[in-house]
C-alpha positions as CSV (number, residue, x, y, z in Angstrom):
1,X,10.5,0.9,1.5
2,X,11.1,-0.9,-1.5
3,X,10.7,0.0,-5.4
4,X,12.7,-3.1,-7.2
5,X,9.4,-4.1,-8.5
6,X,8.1,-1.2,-10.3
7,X,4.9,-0.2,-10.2
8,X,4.9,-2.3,-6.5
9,X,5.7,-0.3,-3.9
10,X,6.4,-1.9,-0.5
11,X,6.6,-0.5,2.7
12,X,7.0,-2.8,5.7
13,X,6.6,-0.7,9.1
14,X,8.9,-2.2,12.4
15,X,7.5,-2.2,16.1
16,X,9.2,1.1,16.6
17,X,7.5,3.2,14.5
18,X,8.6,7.0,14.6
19,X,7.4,10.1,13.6
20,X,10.9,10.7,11.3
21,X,10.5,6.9,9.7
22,X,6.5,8.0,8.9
23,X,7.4,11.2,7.5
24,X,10.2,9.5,5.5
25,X,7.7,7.1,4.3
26,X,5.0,10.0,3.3
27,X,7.7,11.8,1.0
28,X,8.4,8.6,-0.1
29,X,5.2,8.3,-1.5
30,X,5.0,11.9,-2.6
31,X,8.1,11.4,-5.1
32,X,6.6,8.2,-6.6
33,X,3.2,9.5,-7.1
34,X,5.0,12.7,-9.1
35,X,6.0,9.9,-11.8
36,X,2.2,9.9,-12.7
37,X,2.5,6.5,-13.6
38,X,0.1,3.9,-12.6
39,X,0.9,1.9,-9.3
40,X,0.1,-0.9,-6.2
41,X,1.2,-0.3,-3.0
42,X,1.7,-2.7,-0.4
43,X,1.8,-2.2,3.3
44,X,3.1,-4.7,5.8
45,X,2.3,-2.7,9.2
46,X,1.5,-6.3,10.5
47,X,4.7,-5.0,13.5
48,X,3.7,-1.4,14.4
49,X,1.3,-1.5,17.2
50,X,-2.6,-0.5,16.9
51,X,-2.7,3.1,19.1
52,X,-0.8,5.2,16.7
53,X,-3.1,7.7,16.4
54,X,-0.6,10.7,15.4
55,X,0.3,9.2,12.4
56,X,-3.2,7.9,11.7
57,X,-4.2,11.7,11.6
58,X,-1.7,12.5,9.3
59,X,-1.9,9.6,6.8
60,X,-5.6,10.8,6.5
61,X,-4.5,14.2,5.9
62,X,-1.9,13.3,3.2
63,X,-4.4,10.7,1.7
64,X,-6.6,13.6,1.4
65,X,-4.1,16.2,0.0
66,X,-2.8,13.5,-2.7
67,X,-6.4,12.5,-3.5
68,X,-6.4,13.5,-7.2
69,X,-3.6,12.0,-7.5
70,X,-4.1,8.7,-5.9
71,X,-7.1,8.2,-7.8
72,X,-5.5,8.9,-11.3
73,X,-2.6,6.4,-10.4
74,X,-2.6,3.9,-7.8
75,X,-4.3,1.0,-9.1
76,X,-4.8,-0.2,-5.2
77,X,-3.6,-0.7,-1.9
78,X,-2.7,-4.2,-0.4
79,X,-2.6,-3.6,3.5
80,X,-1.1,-6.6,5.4
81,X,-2.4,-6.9,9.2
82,X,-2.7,-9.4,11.6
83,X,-5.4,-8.6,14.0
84,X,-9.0,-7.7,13.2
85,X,-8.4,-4.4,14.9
86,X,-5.9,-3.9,12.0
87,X,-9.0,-4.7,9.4
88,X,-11.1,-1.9,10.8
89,X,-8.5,0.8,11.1
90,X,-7.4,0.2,7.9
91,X,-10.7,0.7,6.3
92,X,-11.9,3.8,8.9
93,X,-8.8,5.3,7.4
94,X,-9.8,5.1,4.0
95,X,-13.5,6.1,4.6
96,X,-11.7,8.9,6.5
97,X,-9.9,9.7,4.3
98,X,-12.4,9.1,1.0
99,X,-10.9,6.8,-0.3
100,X,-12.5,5.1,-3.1
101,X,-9.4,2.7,-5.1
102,X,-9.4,-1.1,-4.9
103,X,-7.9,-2.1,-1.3
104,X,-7.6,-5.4,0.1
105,X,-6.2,-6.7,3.9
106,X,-4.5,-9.5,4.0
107,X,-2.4,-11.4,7.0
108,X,0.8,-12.1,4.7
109,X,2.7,-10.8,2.4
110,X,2.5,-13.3,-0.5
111,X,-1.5,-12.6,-0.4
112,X,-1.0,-9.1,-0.7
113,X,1.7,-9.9,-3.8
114,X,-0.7,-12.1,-5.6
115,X,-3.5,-9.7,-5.1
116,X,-1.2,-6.6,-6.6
117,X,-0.1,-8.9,-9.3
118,X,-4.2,-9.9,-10.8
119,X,-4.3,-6.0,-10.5
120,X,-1.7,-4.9,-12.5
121,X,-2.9,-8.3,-15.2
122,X,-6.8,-6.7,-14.9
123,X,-4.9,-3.7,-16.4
124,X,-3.0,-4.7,-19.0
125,X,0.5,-4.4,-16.7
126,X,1.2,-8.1,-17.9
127,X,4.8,-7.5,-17.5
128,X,4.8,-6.0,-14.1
129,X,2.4,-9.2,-12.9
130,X,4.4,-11.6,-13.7
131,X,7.8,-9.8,-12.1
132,X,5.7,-9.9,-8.8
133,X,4.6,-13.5,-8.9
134,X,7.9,-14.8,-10.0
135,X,9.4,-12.7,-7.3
136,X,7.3,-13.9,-4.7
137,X,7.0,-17.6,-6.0
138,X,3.3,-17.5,-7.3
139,X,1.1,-19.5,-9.3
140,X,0.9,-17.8,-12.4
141,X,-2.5,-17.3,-13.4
């Protein structure tokens, strides 16, 4: 989990996903969305494998719980996934979950980055998009 490039979050999920590292990952989140300040978060799960459905259940739940919240302040989501299995959990966990801010799945990470950064620029976070394409080595735009 990564916050040097504030308001990016980035998580990047390993193979061996556990149930302490997800939890870890929720409060994570928690704390950061408490700052009420306007955010993207990306999320490199492109390693953990497709049948983990405990944690699917309780992202749903805590997407639910943190709704208000999520909508007031992330700006959007950048999920990065390789297979097209990934695609449609991604997005049956957001319709699960309802939902409704600007998401986009990508297969690396410099897509999501570049997608996060014209998000932050279509809001007036100037600043914060041109950290995360100088960061990432993108074409300003």
């Amino acid at each position: 989990m990564e916050d040097a490039l504030w308001p990016l979050l980035t998580v990047r999920f390993g193979a061996g996903l556990s149930g302490e590292t997800f939890d870890a990952y929720l409060d994570w989140r928690t704390e950061w969305l408490r700052r009420c300040e306007p955010h993207v978060c990306i999320i490199d799960a492109r390693a953990v494998p497709i049948r983990v459905a405990p944690y699917r259940q309780r992202y749903i739940d805590w997407l639910r719980e943190h709704e208000r919240a999520l909508r007031e302040w992330m700006i959007g989501s950048a999920y990065v996934l390789n297979s097209p299995e990934g695609h449609m959990l991604a997005s049956l966990i957001r319709h699960g979950a309802s939902l409704h801010t600007p998401f986009v799945v990508t297969s690396t990470l410099p897509d999501a980055a570049a997608w996060a950064a014209g998000q932050f620029q279509e809001r007036g976070l100037g600043e914060a998009a041109r950290r995360v394409r100088a960061h990432y080595a993108l074409p300003t735009s």
